[in-house]
NUROKE-303482 format. One record per residue: residue number from 1; x, y, z of N, C-alpha, C in turn. Coordinates in steps of 0.1 Angstrom, whole numbers. Example, Ala and Ser with C-alpha at 12.3 -4.5 7.8 and 13.67 -1.06 7.14 Angstrom:
{pt 1,{132,-57,78},{123,-45,78},{132,-33,78}};
{pt 2,{128,-22,71},{137,-11,71},{129,0,79}};
END
This chain:
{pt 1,{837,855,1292},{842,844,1300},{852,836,1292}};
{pt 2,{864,830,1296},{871,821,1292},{869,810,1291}};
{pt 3,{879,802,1283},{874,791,1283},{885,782,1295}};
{pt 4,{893,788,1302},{901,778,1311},{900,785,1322}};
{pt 5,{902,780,1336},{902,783,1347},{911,791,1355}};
{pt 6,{923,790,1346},{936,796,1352},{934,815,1359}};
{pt 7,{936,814,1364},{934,830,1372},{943,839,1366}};
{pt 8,{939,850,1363},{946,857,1351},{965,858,1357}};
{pt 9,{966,861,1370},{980,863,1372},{988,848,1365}};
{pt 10,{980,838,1370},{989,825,1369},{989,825,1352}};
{pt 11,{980,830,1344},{980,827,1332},{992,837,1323}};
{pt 12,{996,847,1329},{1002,859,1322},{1017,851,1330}};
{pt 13,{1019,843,1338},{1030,835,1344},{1035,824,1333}};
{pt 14,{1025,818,1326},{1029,808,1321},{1027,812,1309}};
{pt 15,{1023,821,1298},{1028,829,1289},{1039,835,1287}};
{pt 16,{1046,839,1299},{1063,846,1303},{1070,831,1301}};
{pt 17,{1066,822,1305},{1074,809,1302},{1075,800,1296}};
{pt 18,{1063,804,1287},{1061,794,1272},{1070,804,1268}};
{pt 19,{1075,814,1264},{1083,828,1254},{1094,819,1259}};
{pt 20,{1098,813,1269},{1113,815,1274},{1116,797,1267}};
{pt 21,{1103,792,1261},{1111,775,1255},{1106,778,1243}};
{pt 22,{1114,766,1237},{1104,765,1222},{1094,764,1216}};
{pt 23,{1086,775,1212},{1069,769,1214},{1062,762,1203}};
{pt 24,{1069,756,1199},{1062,745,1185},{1057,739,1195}};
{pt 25,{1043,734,1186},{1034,726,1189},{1034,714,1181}};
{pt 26,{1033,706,1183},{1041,693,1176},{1030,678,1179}};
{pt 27,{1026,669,1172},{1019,659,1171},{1020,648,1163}};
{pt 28,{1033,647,1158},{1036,633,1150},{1046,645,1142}};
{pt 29,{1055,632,1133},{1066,643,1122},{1057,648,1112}};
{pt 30,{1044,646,1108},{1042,653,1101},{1034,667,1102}};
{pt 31,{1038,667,1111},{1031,682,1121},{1044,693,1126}};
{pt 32,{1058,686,1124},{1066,688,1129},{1072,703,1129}};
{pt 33,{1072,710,1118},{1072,720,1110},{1063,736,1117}};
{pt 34,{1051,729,1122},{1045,738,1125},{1049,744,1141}};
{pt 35,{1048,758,1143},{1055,766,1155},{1043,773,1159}};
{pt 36,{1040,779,1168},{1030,782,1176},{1036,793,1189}};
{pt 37,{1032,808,1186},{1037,818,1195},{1023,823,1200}};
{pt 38,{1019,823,1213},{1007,831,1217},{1006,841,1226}};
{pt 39,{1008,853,1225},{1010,865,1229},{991,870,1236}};
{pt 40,{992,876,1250},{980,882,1256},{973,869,1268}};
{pt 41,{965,868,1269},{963,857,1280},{960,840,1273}};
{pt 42,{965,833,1280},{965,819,1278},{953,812,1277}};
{pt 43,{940,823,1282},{929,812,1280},{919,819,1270}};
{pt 44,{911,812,1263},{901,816,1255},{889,821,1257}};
{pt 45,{888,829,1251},{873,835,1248},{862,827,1248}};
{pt 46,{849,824,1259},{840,815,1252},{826,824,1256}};
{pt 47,{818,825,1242},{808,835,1247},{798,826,1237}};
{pt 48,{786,829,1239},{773,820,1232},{772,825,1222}};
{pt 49,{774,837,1216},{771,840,1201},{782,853,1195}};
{pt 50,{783,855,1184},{792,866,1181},{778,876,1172}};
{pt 51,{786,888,1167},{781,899,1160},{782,897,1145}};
{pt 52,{793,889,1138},{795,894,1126},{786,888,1115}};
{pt 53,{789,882,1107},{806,882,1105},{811,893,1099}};
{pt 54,{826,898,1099},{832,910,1096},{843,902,1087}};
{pt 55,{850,915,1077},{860,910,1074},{869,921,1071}};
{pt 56,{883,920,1068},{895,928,1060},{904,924,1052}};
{pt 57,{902,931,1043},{907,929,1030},{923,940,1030}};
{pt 58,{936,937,1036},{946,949,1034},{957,944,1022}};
{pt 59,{960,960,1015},{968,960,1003},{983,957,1006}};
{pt 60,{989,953,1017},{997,946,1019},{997,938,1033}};
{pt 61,{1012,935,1040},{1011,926,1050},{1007,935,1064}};
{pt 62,{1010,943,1064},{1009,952,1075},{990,951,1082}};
{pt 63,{994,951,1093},{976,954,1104},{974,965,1104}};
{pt 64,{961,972,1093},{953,987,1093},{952,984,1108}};
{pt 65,{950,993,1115},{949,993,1134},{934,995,1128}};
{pt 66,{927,1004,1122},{916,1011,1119},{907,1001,1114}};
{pt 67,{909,990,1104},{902,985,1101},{899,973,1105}};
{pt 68,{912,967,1114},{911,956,1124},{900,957,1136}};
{pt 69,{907,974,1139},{893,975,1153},{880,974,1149}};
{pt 70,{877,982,1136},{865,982,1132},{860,970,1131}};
{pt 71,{866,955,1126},{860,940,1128},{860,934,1138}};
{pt 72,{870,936,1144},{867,932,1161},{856,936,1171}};
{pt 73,{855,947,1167},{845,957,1176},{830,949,1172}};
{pt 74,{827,952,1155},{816,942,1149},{811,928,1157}};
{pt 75,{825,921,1158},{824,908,1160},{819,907,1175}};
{pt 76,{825,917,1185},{822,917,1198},{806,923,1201}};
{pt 77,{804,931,1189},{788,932,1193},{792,951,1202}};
{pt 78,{809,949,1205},{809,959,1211},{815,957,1224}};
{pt 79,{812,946,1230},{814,943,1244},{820,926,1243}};
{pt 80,{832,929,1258},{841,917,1257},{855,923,1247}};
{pt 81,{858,905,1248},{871,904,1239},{870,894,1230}};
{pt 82,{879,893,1220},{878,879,1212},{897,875,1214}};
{pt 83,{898,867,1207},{910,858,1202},{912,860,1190}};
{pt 84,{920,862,1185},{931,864,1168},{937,849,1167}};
{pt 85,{938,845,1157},{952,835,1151},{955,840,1140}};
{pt 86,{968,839,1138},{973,844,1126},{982,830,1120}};
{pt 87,{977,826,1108},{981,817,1102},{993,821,1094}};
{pt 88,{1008,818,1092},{1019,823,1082},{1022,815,1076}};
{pt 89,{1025,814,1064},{1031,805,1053},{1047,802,1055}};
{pt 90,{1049,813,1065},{1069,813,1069},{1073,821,1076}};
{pt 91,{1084,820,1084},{1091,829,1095},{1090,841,1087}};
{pt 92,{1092,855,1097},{1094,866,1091},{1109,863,1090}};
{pt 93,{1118,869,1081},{1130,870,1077},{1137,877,1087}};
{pt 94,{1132,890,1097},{1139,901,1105},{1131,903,1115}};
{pt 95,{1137,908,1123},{1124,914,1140},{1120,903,1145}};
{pt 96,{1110,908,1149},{1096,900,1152},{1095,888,1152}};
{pt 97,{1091,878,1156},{1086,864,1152},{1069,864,1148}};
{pt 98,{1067,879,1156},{1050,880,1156},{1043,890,1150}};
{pt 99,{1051,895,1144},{1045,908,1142},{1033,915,1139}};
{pt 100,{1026,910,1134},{1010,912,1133},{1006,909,1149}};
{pt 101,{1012,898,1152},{1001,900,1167},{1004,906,1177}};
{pt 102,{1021,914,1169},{1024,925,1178},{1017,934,1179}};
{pt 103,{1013,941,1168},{999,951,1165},{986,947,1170}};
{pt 104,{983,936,1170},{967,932,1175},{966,931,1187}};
{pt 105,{978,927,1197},{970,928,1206},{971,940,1217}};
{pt 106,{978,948,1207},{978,963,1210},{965,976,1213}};
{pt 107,{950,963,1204},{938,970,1200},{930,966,1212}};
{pt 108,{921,972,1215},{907,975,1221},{901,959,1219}};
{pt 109,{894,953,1229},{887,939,1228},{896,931,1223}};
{pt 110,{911,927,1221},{914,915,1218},{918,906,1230}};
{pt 111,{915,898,1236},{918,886,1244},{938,882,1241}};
{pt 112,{940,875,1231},{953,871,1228},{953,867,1212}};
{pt 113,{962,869,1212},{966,866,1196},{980,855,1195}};
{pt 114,{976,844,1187},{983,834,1185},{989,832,1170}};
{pt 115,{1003,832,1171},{1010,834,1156},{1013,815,1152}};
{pt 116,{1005,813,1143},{1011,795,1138},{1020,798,1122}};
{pt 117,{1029,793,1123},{1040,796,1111},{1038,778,1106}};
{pt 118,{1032,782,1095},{1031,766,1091},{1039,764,1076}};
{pt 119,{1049,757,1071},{1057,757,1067},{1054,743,1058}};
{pt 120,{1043,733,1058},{1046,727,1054},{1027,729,1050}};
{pt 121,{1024,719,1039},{1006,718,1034},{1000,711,1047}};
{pt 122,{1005,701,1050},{999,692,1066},{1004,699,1075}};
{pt 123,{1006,706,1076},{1006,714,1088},{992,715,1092}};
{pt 124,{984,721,1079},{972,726,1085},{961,715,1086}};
{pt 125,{968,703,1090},{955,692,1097},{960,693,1111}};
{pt 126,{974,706,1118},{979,703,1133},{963,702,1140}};
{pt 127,{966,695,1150},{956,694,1161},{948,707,1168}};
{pt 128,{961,713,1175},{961,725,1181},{958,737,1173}};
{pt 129,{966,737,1162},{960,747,1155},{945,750,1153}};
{pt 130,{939,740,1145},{922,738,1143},{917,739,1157}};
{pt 131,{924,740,1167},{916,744,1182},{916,753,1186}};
{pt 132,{930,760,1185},{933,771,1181},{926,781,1172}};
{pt 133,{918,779,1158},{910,789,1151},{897,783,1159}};
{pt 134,{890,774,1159},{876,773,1161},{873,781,1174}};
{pt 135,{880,781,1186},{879,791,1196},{884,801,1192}};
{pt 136,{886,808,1180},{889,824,1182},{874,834,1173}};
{pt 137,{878,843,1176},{869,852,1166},{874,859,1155}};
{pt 138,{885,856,1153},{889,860,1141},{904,856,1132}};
{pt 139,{905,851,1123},{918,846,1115},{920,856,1107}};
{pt 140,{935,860,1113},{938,868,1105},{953,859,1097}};
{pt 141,{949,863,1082},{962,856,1076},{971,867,1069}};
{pt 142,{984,858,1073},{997,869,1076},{1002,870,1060}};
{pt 143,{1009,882,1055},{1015,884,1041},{1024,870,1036}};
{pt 144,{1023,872,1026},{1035,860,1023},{1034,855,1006}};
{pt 145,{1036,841,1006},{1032,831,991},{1020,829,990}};
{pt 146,{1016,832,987},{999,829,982},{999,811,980}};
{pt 147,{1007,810,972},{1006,794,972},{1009,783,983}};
{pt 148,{1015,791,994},{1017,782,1004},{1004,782,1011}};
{pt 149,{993,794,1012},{980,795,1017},{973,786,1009}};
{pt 150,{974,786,996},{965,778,987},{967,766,990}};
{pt 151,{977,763,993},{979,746,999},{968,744,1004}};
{pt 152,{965,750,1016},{960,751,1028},{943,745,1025}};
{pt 153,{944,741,1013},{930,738,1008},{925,723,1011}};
{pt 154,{915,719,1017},{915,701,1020},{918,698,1031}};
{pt 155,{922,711,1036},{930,706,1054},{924,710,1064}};
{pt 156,{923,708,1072},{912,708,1085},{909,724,1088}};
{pt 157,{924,729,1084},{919,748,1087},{908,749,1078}};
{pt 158,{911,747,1061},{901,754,1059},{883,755,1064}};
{pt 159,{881,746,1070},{871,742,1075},{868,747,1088}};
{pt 160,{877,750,1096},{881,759,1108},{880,770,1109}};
{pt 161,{886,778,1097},{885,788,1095},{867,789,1087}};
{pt 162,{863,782,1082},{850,785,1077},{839,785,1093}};
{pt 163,{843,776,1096},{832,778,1109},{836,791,1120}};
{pt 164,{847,798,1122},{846,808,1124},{837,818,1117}};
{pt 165,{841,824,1108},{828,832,1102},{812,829,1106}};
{pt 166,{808,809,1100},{798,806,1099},{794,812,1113}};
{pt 167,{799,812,1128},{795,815,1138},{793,830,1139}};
{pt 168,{802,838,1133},{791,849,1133},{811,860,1140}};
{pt 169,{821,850,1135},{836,859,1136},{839,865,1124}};
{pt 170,{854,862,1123},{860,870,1104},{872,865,1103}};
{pt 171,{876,871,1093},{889,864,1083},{895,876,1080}};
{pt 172,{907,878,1071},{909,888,1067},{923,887,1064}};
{pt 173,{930,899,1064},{942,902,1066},{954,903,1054}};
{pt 174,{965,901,1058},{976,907,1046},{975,901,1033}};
{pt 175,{971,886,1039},{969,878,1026},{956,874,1022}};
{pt 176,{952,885,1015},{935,892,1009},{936,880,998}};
{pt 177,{945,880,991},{942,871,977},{933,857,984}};
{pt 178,{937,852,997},{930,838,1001},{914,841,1003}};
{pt 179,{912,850,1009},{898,856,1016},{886,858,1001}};
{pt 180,{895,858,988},{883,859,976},{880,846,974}};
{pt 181,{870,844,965},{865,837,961},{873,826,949}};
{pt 182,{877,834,938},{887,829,930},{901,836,934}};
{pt 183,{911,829,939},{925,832,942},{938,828,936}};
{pt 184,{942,842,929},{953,845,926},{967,835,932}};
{pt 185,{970,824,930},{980,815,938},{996,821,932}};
{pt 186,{998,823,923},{1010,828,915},{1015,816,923}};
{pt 187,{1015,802,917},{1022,793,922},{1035,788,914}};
{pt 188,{1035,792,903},{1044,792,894},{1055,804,891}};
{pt 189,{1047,817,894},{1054,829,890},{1044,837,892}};
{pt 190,{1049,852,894},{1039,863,902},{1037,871,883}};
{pt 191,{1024,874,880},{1023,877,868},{1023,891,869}};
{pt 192,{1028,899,859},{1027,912,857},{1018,922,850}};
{pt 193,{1015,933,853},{999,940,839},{1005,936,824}};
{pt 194,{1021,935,820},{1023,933,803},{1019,922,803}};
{pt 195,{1031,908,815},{1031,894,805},{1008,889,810}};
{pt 196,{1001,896,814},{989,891,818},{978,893,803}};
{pt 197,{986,907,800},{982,910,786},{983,909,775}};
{pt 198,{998,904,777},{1003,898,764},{998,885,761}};
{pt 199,{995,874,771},{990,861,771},{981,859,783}};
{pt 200,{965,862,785},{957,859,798},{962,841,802}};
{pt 201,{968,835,793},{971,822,797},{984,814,800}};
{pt 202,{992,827,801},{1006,826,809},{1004,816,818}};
{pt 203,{1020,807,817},{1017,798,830},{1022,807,844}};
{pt 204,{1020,817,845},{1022,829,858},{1010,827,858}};
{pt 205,{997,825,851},{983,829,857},{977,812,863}};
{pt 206,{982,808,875},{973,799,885},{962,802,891}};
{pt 207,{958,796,894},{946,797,905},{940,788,913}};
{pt 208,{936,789,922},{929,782,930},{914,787,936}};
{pt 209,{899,778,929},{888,775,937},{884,768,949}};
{pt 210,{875,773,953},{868,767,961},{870,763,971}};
{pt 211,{882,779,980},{888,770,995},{882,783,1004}};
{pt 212,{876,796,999},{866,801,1009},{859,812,996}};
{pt 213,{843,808,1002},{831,821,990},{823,824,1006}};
{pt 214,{830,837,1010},{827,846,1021},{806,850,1019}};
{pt 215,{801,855,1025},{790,858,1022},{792,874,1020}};
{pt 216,{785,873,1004},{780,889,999},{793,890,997}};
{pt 217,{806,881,990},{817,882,984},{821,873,974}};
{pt 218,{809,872,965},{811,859,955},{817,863,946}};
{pt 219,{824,858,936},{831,859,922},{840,870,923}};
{pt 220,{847,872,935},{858,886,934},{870,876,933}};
{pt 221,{877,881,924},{894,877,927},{901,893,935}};
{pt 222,{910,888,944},{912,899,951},{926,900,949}};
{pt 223,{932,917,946},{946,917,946},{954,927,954}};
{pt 224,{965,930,955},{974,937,964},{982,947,961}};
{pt 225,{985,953,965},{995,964,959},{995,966,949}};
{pt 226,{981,976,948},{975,974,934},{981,984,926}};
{pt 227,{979,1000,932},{985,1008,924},{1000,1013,925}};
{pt 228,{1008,1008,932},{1025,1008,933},{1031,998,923}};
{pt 229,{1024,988,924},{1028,977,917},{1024,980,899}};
{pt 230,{1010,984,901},{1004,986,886},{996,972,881}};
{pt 231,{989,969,888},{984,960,884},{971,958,879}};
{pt 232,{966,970,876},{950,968,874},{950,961,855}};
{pt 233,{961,960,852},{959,950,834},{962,939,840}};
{pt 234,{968,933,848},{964,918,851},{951,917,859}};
{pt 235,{947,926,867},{935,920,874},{925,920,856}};
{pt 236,{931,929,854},{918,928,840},{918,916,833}};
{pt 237,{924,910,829},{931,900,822},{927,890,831}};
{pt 238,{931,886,846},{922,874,856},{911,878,851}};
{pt 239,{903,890,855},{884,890,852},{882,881,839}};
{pt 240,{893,888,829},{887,879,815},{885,868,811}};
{pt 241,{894,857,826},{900,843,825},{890,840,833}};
{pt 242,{888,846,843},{875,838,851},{863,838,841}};
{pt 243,{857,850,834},{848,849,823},{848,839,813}};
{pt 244,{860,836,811},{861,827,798},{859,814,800}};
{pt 245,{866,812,810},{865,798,819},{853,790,826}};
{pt 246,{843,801,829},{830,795,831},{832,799,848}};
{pt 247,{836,806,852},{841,808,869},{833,815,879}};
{pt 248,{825,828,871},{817,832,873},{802,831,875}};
{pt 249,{800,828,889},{783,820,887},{773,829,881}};
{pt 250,{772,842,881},{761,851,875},{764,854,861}};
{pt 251,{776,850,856},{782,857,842},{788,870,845}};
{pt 252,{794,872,859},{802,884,865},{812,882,871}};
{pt 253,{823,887,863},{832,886,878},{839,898,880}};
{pt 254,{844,898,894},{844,913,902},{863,911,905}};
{pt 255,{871,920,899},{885,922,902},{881,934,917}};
{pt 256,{892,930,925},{891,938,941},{906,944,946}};
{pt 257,{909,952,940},{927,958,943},{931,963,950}};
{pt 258,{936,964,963},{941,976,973},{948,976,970}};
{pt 259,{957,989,974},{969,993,976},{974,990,986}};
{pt 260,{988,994,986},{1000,987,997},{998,1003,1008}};
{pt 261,{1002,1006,1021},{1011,1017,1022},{997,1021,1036}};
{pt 262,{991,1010,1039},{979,1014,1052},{967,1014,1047}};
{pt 263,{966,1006,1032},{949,1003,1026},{941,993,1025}};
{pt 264,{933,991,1032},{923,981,1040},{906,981,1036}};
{pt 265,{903,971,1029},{886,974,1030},{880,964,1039}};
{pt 266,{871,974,1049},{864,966,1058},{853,961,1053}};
{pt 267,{845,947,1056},{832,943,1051},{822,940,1057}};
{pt 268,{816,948,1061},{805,943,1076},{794,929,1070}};
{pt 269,{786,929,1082},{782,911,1078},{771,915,1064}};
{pt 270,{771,928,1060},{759,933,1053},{764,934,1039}};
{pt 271,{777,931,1038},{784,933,1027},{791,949,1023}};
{pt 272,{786,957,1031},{793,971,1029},{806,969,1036}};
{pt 273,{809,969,1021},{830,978,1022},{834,992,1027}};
{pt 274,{844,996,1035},{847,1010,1036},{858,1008,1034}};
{pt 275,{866,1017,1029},{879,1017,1028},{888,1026,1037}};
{pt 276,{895,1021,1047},{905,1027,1055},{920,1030,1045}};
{pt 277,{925,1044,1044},{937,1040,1041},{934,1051,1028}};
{pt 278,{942,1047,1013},{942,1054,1002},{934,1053,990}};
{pt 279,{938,1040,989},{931,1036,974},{925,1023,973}};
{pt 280,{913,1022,964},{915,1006,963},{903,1004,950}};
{pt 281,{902,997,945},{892,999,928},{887,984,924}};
{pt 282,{878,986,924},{870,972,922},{869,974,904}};
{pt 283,{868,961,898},{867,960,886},{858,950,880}};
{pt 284,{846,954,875},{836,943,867},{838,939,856}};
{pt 285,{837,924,853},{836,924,837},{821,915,840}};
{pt 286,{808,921,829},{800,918,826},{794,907,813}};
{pt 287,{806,903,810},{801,896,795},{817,890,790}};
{pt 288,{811,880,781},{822,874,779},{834,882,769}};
{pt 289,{848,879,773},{859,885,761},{852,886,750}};
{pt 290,{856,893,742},{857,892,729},{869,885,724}};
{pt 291,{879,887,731},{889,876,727},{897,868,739}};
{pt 292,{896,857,741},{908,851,749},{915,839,746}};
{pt 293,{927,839,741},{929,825,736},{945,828,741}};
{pt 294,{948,816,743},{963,809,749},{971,816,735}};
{pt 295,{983,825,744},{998,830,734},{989,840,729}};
{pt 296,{980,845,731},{976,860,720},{973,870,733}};
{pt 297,{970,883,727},{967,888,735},{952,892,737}};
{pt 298,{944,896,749},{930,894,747},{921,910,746}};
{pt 299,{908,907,745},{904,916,745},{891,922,747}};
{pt 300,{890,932,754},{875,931,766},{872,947,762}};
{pt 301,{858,948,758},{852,958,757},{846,961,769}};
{pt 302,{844,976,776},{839,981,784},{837,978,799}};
{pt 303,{847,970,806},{853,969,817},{846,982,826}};
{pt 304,{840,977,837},{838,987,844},{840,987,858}};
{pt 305,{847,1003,864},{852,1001,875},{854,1010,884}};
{pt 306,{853,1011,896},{850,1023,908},{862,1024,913}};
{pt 307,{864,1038,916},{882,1040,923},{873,1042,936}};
{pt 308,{878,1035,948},{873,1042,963},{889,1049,966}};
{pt 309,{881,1059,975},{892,1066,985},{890,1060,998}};
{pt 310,{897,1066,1008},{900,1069,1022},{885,1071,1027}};
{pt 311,{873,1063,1033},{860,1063,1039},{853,1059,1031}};
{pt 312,{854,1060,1017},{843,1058,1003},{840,1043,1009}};
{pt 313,{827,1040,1005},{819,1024,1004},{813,1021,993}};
{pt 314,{818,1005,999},{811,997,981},{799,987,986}};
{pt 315,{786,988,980},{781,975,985},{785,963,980}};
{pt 316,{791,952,982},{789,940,977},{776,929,982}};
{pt 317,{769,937,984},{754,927,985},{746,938,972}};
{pt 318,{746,946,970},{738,953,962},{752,957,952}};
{pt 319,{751,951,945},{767,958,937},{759,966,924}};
{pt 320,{764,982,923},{764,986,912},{769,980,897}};
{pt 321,{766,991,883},{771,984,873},{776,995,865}};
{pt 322,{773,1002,876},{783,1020,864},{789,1020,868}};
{pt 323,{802,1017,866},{817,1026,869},{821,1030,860}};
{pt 324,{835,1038,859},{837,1047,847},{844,1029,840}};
{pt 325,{839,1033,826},{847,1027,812},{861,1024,808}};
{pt 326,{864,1015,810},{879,1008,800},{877,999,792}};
{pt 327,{885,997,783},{884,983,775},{899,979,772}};
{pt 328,{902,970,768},{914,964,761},{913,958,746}};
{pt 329,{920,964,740},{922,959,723},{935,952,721}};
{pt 330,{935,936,718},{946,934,715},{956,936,726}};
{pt 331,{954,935,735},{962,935,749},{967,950,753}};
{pt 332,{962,959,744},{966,975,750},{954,981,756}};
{pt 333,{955,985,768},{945,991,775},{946,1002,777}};
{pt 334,{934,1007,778},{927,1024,774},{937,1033,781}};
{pt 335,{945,1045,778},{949,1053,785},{940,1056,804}};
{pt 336,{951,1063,814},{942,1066,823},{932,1054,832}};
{pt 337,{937,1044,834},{929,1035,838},{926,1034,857}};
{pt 338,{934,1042,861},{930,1049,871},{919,1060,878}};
{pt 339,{916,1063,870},{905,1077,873},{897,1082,863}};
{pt 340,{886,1083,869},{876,1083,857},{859,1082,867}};
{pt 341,{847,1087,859},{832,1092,865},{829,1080,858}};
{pt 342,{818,1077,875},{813,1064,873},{800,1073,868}};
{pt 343,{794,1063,856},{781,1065,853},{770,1061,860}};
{pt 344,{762,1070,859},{748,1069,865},{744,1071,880}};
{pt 345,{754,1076,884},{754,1079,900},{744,1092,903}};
{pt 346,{738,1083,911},{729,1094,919},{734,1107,923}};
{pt 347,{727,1119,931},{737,1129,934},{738,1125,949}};
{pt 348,{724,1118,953},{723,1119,972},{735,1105,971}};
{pt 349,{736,1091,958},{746,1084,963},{762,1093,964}};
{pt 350,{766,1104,955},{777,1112,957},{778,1115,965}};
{pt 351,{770,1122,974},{770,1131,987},{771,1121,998}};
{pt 352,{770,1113,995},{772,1100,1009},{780,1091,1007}};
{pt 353,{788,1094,997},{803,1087,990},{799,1075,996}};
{pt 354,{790,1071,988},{785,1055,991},{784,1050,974}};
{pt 355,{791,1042,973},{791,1035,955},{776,1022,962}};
{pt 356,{765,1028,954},{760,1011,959},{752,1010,939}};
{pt 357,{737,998,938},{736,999,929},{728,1009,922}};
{pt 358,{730,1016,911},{725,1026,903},{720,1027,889}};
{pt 359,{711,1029,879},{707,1028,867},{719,1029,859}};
{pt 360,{719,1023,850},{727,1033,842},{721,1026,824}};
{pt 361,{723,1036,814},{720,1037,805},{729,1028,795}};
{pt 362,{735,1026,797},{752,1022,787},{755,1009,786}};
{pt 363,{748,1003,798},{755,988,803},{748,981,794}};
{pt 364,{756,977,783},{753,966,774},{759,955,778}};
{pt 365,{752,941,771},{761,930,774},{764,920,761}};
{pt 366,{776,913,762},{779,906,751},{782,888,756}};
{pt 367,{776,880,748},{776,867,750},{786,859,745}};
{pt 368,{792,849,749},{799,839,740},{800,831,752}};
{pt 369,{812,820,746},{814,808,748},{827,802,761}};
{pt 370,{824,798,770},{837,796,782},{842,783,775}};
{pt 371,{856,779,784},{857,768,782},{864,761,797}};
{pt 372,{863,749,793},{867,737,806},{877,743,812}};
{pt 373,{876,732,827},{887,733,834},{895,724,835}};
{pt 374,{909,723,841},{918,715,845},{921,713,860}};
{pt 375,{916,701,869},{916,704,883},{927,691,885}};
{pt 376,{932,698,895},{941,685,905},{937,684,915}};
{pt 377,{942,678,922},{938,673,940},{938,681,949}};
{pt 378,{948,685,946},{951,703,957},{942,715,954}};
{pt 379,{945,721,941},{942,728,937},{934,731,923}};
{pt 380,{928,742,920},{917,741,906},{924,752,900}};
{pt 381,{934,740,885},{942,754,878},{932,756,869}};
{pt 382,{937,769,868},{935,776,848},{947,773,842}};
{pt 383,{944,760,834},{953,764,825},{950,767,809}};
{pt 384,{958,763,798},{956,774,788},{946,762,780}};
{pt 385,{933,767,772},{927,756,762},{935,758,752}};
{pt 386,{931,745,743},{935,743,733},{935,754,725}};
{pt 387,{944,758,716},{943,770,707},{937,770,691}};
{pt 388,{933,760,692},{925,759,680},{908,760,684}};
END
C-alpha cells in the first residue's frame, strides 16, 4: 500500500513534470543547497512491519545489482516494494544526475528511488529529506568525500536514517566508510599504506564516532578499494589507532576492505556477510600495539585476517579469531599480506566457505595502555598524543 492516494497513471504524470522543473526542495536559505530528484512512483511505500534489517557494504560507488536485490528482497520479507533514498555529498561531475537510482530502480521490489545531493552539513536537518528517509526502506549512500557524510553527524538524517534500520530496513552503499562504526573521514587528506605506516598519527588519519554502530557490526572501520588501491597497511595502522585510543569496546577492532570493480558484502539481520563480486578481507587486531606513538612508525604483532572471495561468508555476530598471520615491525609489514590459511578452520567450515567462529591454538594476547581522545562538536578526531 502507498502512502498517497494519487492513482498510479496521475502519479507517473506528475513525476514526467517534476523532471521537466527544478526539483530542489527548498525550506529557508539554509536548506537552500539541497536538490531532490525522485525517479519510479511518487507515492510511498507504507506497510506495518519490514524483514530486516539488511545491509551493503560496496568497494566502490557503483550499485552491485546482486547485492542490492539481495537487501531489498530481505527487507520486503519477499513480497511488495520498498522506497530507496540516496543521500550525495555532490553533483555527479558527468551523465546522470541519478545514477545509482538509475540502477535501483531497475531491480525487482523497488517502489522509487529518490536522489538528495546535499552540498552543504544543514542540509541534512532539510524537512523533506528526513521524510523522505523515514518512509523508505532503505538508504543508500552515494560514493563521494567521506567528510561531507561525516558532517552529516547531529543532523536530523542521522537519526532518520537510524530509525530506518531500527524498523526492520538498511543502509548501505558506495559510501561503506559511513555504515562502520569507527569512520575513516580523510577530512584532511586521504592516507596512504606508507604515509599510515610511517606515522599511525598523520594528520591524513581523521575520524569520526558515533554517527551509526549497525547491529552485529560493532568496532569495524570499513574501507574501499582495498586491493587496487593497496590499502590493507593503512587499514592496519587505523586498527592499531583504534586500539591505542581506547575505541574498541571489547579490546578488538575489526578492519573491513572491499575492493573496487563490482565488490559488495551483504549483511543479513543475523550478521552473516556474503560477498558478491571479488575480493574483500576483514582484519583483527586483538591486543594492544606494541608500538604507537605520533612521527614514528608502529608496530603490531600478529594481525589476523580472512581474504573472502566471490559467495564466501563472514559471521559478524559469531566472529572467528584464526585468520592467517601478519605483523608489522617498525612500520614494515610482513611480505604477502594478501593470501594466506586461516588457522584453525574446520574442514565441514571449508566445505561450506563459511569463515564463522573456530578454535584456534595460537591466539595469544598482549596488554598495554590506550590513550585519550580529542572531540569537537561535529566530529570525534584522533588526533596525535603527546609524544613523550
Amino acid at each position: 500500500m502507498t502512502s498517497c492516494a494519487l492513482s498510479r497513471p496521475l502519479a507517473s504524470l506528475l513525476v514526467i513534470a517534476a523532471a521537466a522543473v527544478t526539483p530542489a526542495v527548498t525550506s529557508g536559505p539554509a536548506q537552500a543547497a539541497a536538490d531532490r530528484i525522485r525517479l519510479g512512483s511518487a507515492c510511498d511505500v507504507s506497510r506495518p512491519s519490514w524483514s530486516g534489517p539488511a545491509f551493503t557494504m560496496n568497494g566502490d560507488g557503483s550499485v552491485v545489482g546482486g547485492s542490492m536485490t539481495k537487501a531489498t528482497d530481505a527487507i520486503r520479507g519477499g513480497t511488495g516494494s520498498l522506497d530507496v533514498v540516496v543521500p550525495a555529498g555532490s553533483a555527479p561531475t558527468s551523465g546522470s544526475k541519478t545514477p545509482e537510482c538509475d540502477t535501483i530502480t531497475s531491480l525487482s521490489g523497488v517502489n522509487s528511488c529518490t536522489t538528495w545531493t546535499l552540498t552543504a552539513a544543514s542540509d541534512g536537518d532539510n524537512t523533506q529529506l528526513n521524510t523522505d528517509i523515514r518512509n523508505a526502506g532503505f538508504v543508500y549512500f552515494a560514493g563521494g568525500d567521506q567528510c561531507r557524510y561525516a558532517a552529516w553527524k547531529g543532523t536530523a538524517l542521522q537519526a532518520s536514517v537510524q530509525s530506518v534500520v531500527a524498523k526492520g530496513g538498511g543502509s548501505g552503499g558506495g559510501s561503506l566508510h559511513v555504515n562502520s562504526s569507527l569512520v575513516y573521514d580523510a577530512c584532511t587528506a586521504s592516507a596512504t599504506s606508507a604515509v599510515a605506516l610511517a606515522n599511525p598519527y598523520d594528520k591524513s588519519g581523521t575520524f569520526t564516532t558515533g554517527m551509526f554502530n549497525w547491529p552485529n557490526y560493532g568496532d569495524t572501520i570499513n574501507d574501499s578499494h582495498f586491493v587496487a588501491r593497496d590499502r590493507m597497511g593503512r587499514t592496519m595502522a587505523f586498527v592499531a589507532r583504534a586500539l591505542k585510543d581506547g575505541l574498541a569496546t571489547q579490546g578488538k577492532a575489526w578492519g573491513v576492505g572491499i575492493d573496487e570493480g563490482g565488490s559488495s558484502l551483504y549483511i543479513d539481520k543475523n550478521g552473516l556477510a556474503t560477498l558478491y563480486g571479488s575480493d574483500a578481507y576483514v582484519v583483527l587486531g586483538d591486543h594492544q600495539p606494541e608500538k604507537a606513538i605520533a612521527g614514528r612508525p608502529p608496530t603490531f604483532s600478529g594481525y589476523r585476517i580472512w581474504h573472502l572471495t566471490g559467495g564466501r561468508t563472514f559471521d559478524f555476530k559469531n566472529r572467528p579469531t584464526c585468520g592467517y598471520r601478519r605483523s608489522v615491525a617498525n612500520g614494515v609489514a610482513e611480505p604477502n599480506l594478501y593470501n594466506g590459511t586461516p588457522c584453525g578452520r574446520p574442514a565441514a567450515a571449508r566445505g561450506r566457505g563459511r569463515l564463522a567462529a573456530a578454535p584456534c591454538r595460537w591466539c595469544g594476547m598482549v596488554t598495554g595502555r590506550g590513550d585519550s581522545l580529542v572531540r569537537s562538536s561535529r566530529r570525534q578526531t584522533w588526533l596525535a598524543p603527546p609524544s613523550t
